[in-house]
TORMARLUM-515492 format. One record per residue (C-alpha): x, y negated, z; residue in three letters. Coordinates in Angstrom, 2 decimals. Layout:
N
X_Y_Z_ALA
...
***
This chain:
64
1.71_-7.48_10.75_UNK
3.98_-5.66_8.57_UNK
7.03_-7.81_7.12_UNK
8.09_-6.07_4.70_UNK
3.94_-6.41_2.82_UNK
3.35_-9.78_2.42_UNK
-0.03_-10.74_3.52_UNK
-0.48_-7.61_5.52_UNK
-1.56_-8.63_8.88_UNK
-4.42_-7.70_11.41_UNK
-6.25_-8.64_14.48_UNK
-8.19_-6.79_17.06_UNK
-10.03_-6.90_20.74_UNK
-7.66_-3.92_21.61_UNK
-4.31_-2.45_20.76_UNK
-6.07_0.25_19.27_UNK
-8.21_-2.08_17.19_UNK
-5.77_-3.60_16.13_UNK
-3.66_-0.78_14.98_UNK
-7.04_0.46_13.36_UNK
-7.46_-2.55_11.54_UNK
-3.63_-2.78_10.26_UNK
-3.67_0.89_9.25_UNK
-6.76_-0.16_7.08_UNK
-5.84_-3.51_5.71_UNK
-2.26_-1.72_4.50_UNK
-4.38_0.95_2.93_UNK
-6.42_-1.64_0.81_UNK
-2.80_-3.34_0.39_UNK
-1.53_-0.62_-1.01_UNK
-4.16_0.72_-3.70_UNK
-4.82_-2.76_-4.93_UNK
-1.02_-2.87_-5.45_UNK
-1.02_0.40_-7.44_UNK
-4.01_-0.88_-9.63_UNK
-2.90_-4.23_-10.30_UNK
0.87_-2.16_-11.28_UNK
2.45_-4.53_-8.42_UNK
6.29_-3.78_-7.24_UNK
5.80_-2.61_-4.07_UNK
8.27_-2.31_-0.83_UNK
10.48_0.22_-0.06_UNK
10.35_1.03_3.35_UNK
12.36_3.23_5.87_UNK
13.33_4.77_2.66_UNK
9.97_5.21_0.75_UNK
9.49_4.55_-2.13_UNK
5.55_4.24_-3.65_UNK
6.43_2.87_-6.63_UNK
4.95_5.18_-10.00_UNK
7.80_5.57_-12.23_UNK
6.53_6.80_-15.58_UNK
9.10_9.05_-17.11_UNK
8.82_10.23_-20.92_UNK
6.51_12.90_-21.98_UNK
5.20_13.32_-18.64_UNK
1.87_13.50_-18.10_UNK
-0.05_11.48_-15.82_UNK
-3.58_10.65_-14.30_UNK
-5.49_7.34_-14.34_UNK
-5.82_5.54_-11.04_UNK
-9.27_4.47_-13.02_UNK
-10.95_5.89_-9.59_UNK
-9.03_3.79_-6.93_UNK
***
């Protein structure tokens, strides 16, 4: 599991599996938290969150 993502958690037959599984699940996590426009967690000093700035221009994430 990863605290900081709530609801981010995975199981697996093997360590491996598991860590398969994880990387996955926080992968899905994360693009259904950019679509939805969700705050997301800052961790070890990233930061994913989109800031739109003023006259910038940006893409859609129409294609996640």
């Amino acid at each position: 599991r990863i605290p900081a993502c709530a609801g981010v958690i995975a199981f697996g037959a093997s360590l491996r599996a598991c860590e398969q599984e994880l990387h996955s699940t926080l992968e899905d996590w994360l693009l259904l938290g950019f679509k939805l426009g969700h705050s997301l967690p800052v961790i070890d000093g990233i930061d994913l969150n989109i800031r739109f700035q003023e006259g910038a221009e940006y893409g859609t994430l129409a294609t996640v």
